[in-house]
C-alpha positions in Angstrom: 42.4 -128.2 205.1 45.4 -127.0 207.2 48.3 -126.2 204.8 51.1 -128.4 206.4 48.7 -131.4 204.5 50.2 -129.7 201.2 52.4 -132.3 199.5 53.3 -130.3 196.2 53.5 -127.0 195.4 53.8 -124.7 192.1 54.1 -121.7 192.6 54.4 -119.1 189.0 55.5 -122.4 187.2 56.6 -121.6 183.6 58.6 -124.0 180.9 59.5 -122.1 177.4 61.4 -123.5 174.6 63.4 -121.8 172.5 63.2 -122.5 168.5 66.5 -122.3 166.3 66.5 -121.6 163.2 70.3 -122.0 162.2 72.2 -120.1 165.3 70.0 -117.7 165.5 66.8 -117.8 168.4 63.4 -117.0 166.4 61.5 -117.2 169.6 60.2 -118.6 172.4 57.3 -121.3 173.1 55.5 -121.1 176.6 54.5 -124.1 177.0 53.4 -123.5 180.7 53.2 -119.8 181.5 52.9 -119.0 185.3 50.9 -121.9 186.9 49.9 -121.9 190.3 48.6 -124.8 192.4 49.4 -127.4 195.3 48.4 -130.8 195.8 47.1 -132.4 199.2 48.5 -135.6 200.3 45.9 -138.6 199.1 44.3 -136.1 196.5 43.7 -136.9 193.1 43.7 -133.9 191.1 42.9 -133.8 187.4 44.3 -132.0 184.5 42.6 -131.4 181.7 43.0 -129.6 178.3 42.9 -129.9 174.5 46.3 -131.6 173.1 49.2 -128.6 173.3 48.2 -127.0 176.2 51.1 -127.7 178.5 49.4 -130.4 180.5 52.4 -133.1 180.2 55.1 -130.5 180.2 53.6 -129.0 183.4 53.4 -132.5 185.1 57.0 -132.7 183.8 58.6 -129.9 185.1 56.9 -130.7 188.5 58.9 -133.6 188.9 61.7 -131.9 187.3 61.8 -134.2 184.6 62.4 -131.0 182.5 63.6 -128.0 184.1 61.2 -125.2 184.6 62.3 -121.9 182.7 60.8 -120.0 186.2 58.9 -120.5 189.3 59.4 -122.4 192.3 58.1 -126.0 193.6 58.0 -126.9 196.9 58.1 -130.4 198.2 56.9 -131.2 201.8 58.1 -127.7 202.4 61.3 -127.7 200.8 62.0 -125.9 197.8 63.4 -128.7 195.6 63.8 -126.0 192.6 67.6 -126.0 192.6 68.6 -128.8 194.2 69.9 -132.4 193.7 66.8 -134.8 192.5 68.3 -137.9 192.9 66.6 -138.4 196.9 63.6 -136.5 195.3 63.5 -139.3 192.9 62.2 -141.9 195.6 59.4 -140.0 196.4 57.9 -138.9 193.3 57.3 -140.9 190.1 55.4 -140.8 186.4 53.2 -143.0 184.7 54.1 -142.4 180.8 51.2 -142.1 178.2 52.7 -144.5 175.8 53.8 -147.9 177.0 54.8 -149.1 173.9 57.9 -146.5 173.6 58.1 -146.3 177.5 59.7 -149.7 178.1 63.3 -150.2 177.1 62.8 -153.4 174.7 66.2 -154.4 175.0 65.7 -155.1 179.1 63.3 -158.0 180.4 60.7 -156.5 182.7 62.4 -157.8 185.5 65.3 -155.7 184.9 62.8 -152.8 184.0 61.2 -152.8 187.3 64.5 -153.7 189.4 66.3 -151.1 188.0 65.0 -148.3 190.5 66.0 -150.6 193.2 69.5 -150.9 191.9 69.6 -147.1 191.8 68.5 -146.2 194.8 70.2 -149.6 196.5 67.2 -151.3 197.7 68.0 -154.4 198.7 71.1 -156.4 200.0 70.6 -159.6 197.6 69.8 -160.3 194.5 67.2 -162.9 195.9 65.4 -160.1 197.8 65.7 -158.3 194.4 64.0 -160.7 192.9 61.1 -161.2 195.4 60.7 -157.3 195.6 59.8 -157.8 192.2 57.8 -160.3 191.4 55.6 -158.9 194.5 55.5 -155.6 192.4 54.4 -157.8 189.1 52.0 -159.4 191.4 50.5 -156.4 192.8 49.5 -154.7 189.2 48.4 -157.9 188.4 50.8 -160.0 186.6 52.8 -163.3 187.3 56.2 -163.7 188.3 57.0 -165.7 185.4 56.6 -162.7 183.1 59.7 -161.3 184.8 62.6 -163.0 182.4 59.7 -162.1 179.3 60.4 -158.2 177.0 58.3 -156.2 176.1 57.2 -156.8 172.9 55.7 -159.8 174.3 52.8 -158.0 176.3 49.3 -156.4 175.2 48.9 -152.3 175.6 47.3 -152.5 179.1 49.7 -154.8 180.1 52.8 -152.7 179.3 50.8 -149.9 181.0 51.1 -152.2 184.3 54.7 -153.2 183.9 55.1 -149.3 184.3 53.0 -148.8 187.1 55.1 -151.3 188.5 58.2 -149.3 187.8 56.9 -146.7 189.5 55.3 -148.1 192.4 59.1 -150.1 193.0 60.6 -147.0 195.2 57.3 -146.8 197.3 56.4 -143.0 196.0 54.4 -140.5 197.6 53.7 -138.7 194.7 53.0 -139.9 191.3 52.7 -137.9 187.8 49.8 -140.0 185.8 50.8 -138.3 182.3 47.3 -139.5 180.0 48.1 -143.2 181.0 44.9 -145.2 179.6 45.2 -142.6 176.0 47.2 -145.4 174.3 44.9 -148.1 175.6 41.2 -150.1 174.5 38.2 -148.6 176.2 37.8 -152.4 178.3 41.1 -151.7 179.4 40.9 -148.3 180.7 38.4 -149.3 183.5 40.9 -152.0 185.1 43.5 -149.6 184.8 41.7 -146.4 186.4 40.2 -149.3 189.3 43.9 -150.2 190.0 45.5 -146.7 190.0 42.3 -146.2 192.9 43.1 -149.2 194.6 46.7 -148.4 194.8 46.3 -145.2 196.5 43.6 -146.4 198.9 46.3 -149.2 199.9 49.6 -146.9 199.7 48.3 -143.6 200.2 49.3 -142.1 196.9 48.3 -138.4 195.5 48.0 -138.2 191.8 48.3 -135.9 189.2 45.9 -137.5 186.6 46.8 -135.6 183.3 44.3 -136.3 180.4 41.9 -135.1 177.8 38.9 -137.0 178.8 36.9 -135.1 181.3 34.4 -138.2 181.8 37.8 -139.9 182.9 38.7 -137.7 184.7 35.5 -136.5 187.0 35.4 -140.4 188.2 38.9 -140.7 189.5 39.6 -136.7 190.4 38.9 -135.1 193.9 39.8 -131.6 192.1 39.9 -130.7 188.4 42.2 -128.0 186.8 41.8 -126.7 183.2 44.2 -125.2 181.0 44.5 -123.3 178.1 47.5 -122.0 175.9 50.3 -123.0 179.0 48.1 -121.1 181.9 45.5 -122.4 184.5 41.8 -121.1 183.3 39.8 -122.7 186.2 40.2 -125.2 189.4 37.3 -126.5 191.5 36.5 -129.2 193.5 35.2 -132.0 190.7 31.7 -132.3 191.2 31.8 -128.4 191.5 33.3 -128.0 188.2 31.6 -130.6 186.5 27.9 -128.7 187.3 28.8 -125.0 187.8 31.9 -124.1 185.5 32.4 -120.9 185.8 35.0 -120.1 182.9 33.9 -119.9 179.2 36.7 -122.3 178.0 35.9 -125.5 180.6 31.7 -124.8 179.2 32.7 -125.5 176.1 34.9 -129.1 176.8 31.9 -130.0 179.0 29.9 -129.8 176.4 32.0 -131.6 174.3 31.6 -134.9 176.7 29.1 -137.4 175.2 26.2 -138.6 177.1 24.8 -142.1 177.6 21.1 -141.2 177.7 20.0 -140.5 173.8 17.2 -138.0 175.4 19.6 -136.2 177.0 21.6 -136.1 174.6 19.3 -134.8 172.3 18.5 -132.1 174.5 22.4 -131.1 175.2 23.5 -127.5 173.6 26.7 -128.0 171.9 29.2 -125.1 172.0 31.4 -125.0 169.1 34.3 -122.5 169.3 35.5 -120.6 166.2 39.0 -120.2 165.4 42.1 -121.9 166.0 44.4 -122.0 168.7 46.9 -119.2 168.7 50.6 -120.0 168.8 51.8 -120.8 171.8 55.1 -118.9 170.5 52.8 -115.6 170.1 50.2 -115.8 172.5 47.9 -113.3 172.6 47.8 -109.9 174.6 45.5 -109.8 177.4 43.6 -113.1 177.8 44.7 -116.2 175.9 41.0 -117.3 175.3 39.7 -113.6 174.0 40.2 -114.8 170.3 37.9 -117.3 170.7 35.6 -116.4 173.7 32.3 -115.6 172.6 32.1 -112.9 175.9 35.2 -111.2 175.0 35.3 -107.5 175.6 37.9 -104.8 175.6 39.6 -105.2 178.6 39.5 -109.2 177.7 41.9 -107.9 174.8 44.0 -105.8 176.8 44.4 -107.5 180.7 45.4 -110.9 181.5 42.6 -112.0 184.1 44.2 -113.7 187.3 43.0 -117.0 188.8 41.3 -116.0 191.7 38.5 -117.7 194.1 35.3 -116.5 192.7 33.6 -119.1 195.2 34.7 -121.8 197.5 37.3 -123.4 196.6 36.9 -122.6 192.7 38.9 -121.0 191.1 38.6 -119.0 187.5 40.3 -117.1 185.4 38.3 -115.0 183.7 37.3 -111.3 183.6 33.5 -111.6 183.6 32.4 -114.7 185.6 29.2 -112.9 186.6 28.0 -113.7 182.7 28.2 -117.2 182.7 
């Protein structure tokens, strides 16, 4: 695709943290450490990675929810890194994993969904207030009525819709979808996932769908990245991915997914890595899967590989593709 269709950029994104012990530093955690990729306007693209990888605080720092440490991102060709978010804030959003502790409990979900409007001053009445939002309660499928109700009064999945609704109230382009169906019952994830589709079929959204559940996300994803320890291992188109992964690390989550058929099931190798995760605050020289990579070699242990297109459109990061 041509590159003006590029909605979102990262380019050598990084977020560390510092830990304090007293006044003193001890060190630092990189949470994301140099991460590279763009999103295409309409595109889905997937995230995926074990819990601590950097997943939501790479989505975050996108969006400039938290400040990156490093990097740039660009934004419909503008380099939004420095400056003020608050027009920024129309056109990008985030669906929060948890929509118990996302919703203000103290607000009705009239206010909760309004309140975007009242930032960003749109409407001229407080009866087209309250139309633009009970047509954004109707849309993710609730009732006007449950406009003057809290919080605590709604299921999981329908908290989960109250803040699709708060997101979809500034008509976004772009929207962060941080693990949003994690919190939620299995029957529930489907009408949610359906919806999110729907949505940006009718509003042409692009998502980034962050999650841990690659079955998840191979339905909803046009592209899938993996990460590992803060950095980008691999990035493919998802049907690509999902049947040629050509990084060590995304073999062994495929592996990992269960599978209906109990023949095939039967018949599926397992790969169980050994080790633990290494500290985020002391990753490891070289490549930050070599401790637990069962082709690790010496230069594994002493270069960090770069992503780079070992096909079309996929993407690896990995010194000895050739062996998988």
């Amino acid at each position: 695709m041509a590159e003006t269709n590029v909605l979102i950029q990262a380019i050598d994104l990084k977020k560390y943290f510092p830990v304090k012990s007293a006044n003193f530093t001890r060190g630092l955690v990189k949470a994301v450490d140099g991460v590279s990729l763009s999103l295409e306007r309409g595109e889905t693209l997937g995230l995926v990675g074990e819990s601590g990888c950097g997943k939501t605080t790479f989505g975050r720092s996108l969006i400039r929810l938290l400040e990156p440490t490093a990097g740039k991102i660009i934004y419909d060709g503008q380099d939004i890194s420095q400056v003020d978010m608050l027009p920024y804030r129309r056109k990008m959003q985030i669906i929060f994993q948890d929509p118990y502790a996302s919703l203000d409990p103290r607000m009705t979900v009239g206010d909760i969904v309004g309140e975007a409007l009242y930032i960003h001053k749109l409407y001229s009445s407080s009866q087209e207030k309250r139309e633009k939002v009970c047509s954004l309660l109707d849309l993710v499928g609730l009732n006007k009525e449950h406009a003057n109700r809290f919080p605590h009064e709604f299921s999981g999945g329908q908290r989960q819709r109250i803040g699709i609704a708060r997101a979809l109230a500034v008509d976004p382009e772009f929207i962060v979808c941080d693990e949003p169906i994690s919190a939620l019952d299995v029957s529930i994830q489907a009408q949610i996932i359906n919806m999110l589709s729907d949505l940006q079929q009718e509003r042409g959204l692009t998502y980034l769908f962050i999650a841990h559940d690659l079955s998840v996300v191979k339905h909803i994803s046009n592209r899938i990245g993996v990460m590992y320890l803060g950095n980008l291992v691999e990035l493919a188109e998802s049907r690509e991915l999902c049947q040629k992964p050509i990084h060590p690390y995304t073999q062994t989550l495929l592996s990992a997914v269960p599978v209906a058929d109990p023949r095939s099931s039967r018949s599926k190798h397992r790969i169980v890595l050994q080790g633990e995760i290494p500290s985020p605050m002391h990753p490891p020289k070289g490549c930050p899967f070599h401790t637990r990579c069962p082709l690790a070699d010496a230069i594994c242990k002493e270069e960090k590989p770069q992503l780079k297109e070992v096909s079309s459109k996929h993407f690896s990061a990995c010194h000895h593709p050739e062996k998988i």
